[in-house]
N, C-alpha and C positions, 0 to 999 in steps of 0.2 A: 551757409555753404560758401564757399573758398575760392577764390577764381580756380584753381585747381581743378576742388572738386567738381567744379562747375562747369570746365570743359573738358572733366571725364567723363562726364553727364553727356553733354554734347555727340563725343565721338562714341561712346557708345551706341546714339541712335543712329550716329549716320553709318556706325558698323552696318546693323541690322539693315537700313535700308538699299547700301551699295551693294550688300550680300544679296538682298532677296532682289536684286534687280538682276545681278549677274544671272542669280539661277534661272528666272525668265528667261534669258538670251541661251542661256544652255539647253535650257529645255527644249527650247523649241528648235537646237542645232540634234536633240536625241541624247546628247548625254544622261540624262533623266529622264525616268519612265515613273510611270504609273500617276498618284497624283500629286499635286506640290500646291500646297496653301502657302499666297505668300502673307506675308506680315507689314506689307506698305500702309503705313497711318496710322497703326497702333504703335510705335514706336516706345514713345513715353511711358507707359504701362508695364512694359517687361523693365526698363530701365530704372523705372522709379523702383521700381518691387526690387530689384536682386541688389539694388546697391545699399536698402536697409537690412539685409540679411546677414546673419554671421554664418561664417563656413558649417559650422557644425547642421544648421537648418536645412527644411529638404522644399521641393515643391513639386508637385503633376500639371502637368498640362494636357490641352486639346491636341488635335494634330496640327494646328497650327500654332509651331511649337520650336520653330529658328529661334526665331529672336530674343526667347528668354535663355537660352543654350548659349546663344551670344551673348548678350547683358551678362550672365552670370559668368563668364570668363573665359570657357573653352574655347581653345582652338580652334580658327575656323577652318582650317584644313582639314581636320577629320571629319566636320563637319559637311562638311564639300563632296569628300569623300564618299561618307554616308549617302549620300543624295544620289551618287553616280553611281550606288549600288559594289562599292569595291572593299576589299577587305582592311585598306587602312578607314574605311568609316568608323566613326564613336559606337557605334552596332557591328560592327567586322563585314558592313553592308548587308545585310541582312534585315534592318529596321526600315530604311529607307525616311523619306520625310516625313511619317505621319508618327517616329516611333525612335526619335533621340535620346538617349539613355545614357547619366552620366553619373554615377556612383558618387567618383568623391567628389564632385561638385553639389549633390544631392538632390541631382536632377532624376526624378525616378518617370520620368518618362513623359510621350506623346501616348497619346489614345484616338483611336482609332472611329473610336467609340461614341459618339454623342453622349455625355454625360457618364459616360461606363468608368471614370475616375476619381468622382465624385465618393464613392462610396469609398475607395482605396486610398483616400487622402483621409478619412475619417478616422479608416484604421491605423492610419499612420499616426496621426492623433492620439488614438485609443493608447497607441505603444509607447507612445510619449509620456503616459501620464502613469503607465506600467513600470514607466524606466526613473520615472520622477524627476525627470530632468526637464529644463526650460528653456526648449527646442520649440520651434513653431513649423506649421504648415501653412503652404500655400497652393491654394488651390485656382486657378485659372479656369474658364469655360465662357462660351459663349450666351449670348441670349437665346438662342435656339433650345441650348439644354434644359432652362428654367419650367421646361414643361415635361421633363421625361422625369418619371417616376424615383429614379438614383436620386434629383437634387432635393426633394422632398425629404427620401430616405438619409441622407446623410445631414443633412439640418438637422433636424427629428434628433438622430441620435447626439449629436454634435453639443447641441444646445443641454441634452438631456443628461447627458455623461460629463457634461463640463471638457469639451477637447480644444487643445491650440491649434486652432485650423482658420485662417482667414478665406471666406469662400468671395471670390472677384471675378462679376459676372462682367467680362467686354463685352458691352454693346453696341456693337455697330450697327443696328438696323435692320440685320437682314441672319436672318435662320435660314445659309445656303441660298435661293431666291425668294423666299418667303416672310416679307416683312413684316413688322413688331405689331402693327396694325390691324394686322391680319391673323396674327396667331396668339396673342395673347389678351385676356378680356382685363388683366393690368397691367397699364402701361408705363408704372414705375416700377419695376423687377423689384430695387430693394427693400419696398415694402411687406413681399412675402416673407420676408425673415420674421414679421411681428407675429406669424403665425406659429414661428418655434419660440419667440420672447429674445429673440436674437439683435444684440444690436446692428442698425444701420444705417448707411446712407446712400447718397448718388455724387459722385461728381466728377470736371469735366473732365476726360479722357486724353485731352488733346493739349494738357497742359501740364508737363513734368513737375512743376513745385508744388501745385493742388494735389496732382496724384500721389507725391511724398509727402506730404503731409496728411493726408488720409489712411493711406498705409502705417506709417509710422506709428501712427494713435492706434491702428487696429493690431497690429505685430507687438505693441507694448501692453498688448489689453489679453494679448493670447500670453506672451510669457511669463507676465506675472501675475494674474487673474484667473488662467486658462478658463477662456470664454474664447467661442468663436465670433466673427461678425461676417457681415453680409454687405459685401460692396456691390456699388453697380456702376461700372466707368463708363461715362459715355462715351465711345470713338469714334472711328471711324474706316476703314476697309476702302482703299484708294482701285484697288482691282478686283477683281471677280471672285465668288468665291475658292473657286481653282481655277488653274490655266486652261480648264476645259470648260468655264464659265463665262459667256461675254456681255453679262452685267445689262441686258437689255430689261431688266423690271426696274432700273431708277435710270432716271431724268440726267444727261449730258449735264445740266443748270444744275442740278442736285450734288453732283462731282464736283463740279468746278466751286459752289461754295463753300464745300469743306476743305478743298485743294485753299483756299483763304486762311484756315484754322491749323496747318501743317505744324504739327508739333515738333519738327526741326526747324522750323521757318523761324518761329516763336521763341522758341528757345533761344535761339541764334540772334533775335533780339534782346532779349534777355543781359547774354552775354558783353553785347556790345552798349547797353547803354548802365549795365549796372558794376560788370567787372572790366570797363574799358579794352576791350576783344577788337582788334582790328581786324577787316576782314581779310586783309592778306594773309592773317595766324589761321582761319577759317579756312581759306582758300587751299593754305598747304597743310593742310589735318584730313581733307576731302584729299587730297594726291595722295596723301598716306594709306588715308583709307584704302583708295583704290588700289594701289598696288600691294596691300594685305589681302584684298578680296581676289587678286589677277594670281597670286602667289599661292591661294586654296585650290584655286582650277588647274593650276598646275600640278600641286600635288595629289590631286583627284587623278587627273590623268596619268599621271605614271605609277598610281597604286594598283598594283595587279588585280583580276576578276577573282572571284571566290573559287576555289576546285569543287568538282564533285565530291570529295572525301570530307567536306568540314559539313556538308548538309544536315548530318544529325550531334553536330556539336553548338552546344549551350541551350540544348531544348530542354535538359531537366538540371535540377537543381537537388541538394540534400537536402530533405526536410529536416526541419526542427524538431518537426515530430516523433517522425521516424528517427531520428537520431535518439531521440531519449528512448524511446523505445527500446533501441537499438544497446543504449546503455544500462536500462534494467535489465537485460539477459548477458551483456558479457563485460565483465567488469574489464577489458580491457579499453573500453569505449569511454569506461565513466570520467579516468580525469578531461578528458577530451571535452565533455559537457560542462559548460559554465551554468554555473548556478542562476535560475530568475527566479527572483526573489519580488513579490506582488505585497504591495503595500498594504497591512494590514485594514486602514480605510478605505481602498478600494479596490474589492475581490475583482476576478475578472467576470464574475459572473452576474454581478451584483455593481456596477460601478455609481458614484456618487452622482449625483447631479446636479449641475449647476446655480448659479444662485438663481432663484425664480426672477428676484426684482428687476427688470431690465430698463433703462431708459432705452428712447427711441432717440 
């Protein structure tokens, strides 16, 4: 990595972090309603991920789902937006924070859902390998999801179909207030992937060149092998888990020593003893920062409310279905229908399956 790229590394986390701080302070002035998962201490994780992707690649996230929308390059203004419920949001304010949605970034969304994503990153997979091209997926969830029925189902298939989908379980500890301890009878998550023949591993969360180097092996392993893998980051969650959360199930002592492992802290060493980073270049990248994240709230505030008139607009969509449909009865439809054309190796009904032999 490049001094460059090294402190684009950098200002990417400290985007996410001055962002998801701001919104705290908004919130609780009312600009922001309903709920807001921030992303303080995972930093590294969205960072390391979106800066080994090519444009064309896609990924789903939880609802705790800022800081990959940030990492991956959008705007943070619509983003801001979004959150204040107005119509310049990346959702026309209508997603709110649990439901960022960015097409041509290939951000296909927050989910609302505990695990309810998991299986829509599979299929996205599925169409990957429909279209035969050498796209990958990423898929994001917590440790809480590792016990709902989707992450099983979408492993299973994943493993089985041979799909490019990296599945990256962040673990922070804690499923909402209910910790790993307590709800899970394994306490290495990414060992359950040996149960689909899926490769895997674990590691640290809290440190962006481990995390890009795991990534990188697993995103290389999906686009020209198409095999899925099974990561399990270990992080960390600095706040609660929403702003209506006040984090009383762990220990004051238990904060303050992963507030030691800050993967902007770290990295910002990094920077300075390996790409000679002075910390006045630090100092004025964090001023920058901040008045990109002062300059989103702005624009949040002067973007108008939604009208009563747009309320049943972008609720449906043309099917694929119906469209063909649509084109076997009137041939005025037909050129309009692009051809998909299904690999003869693998029908849609019938798809190949991956190689059995898997290292661990």
């Amino acid at each position: 990595m490049t001094r460059d790229e090294a402190l684009a590394q950098y200002r990417a986390m400290l985007l996410i972090r001055r962002f998801e701080e701001r919104c705290a302070q908004i919130y609780v002035e009312g600009k922001i309603g309903g709920f807001l998962h921030l992303y303080i201490g995972q930093e590294a994780v969205a960072v390391a991920a979106m800066s080994l992707l090519r444009p064309d690649d896609y990924f789903v996230t939880s609802y705790r789902d800022h800081g990959y929308a940030l990492a991956r390059g959008t705007d943070p203004r619509p983003l801001m937006a979004e959150l204040c419920g107005k119509v310049g949001g990346i959702s026309r304010g209508k997603g709110g924070s649990m439901h960022f949605y960015d097409v041509p970034t290939g951000n296909f969304g927050g989910d609302g859902i505990v695990g309810g994503h998991l299986p829509i990153a599979a299929g996205m997979g599925y169409a990957i390998r429909l279209r035969q091209t050498d796209q990958v997926v990423l898929c994001f969830f917590g440790d809480g999801a590792v016990n709902e029925g989707a992450f099983h189902e979408a492993l299973n298939v994943s493993s089985l179909w041979g799909l490019p989908v990296v599945y990256i379980i962040e673990n922070n500890r804690y499923g909402m207030g209910t910790s790993l301890d307590r709800a899970s009878s394994v306490k290495d998550l990414y060992q359950r992937g040996s149960a689909y023949g899926i490769p895997r591993r674990d590691v640290d969360g809290m440190d962006l060149l481990t995390v890009r180097e795991a990534l990188a092996e697993s995103i290389d392993r999906a686009r020209k092998e198409k095999r899925p893998t099974l990561l399990e980051v270990e992080t960390y969650r600095y706040r609660g888990h929403s702003m209506s959360d006040p984090g009383k199930y762990r220990t004051k002592e238990e904060v303050e020593e992963m507030m030691g492992h800050d993967p902007i802290l770290r990295f910002a060493k990094v920077l300075k003893e390996q790409h000679k980073v002075a910390e006045a270049e630090l100092e004025a990248m964090d001023k920058d920062v901040l008045a990109q994240v002062a300059d989103s709230v702005r624009f949040a505030d002067q973007s108008p409310w939604p009208t009563p008139d747009t309320l049943y607009q972008d609720v449906y969509v043309r099917s694929p279905y119906i469209h063909h449909q649509a084109a076997d009865k009137d041939p005025a439809w037909r050129d309009s229908v692009k051809e998909d054309r299904v690999p003869e190796d693998f029908p849609a009904w019938a798809p190949q399956a991956a190689p059995a032999k898997v290292e661990g």
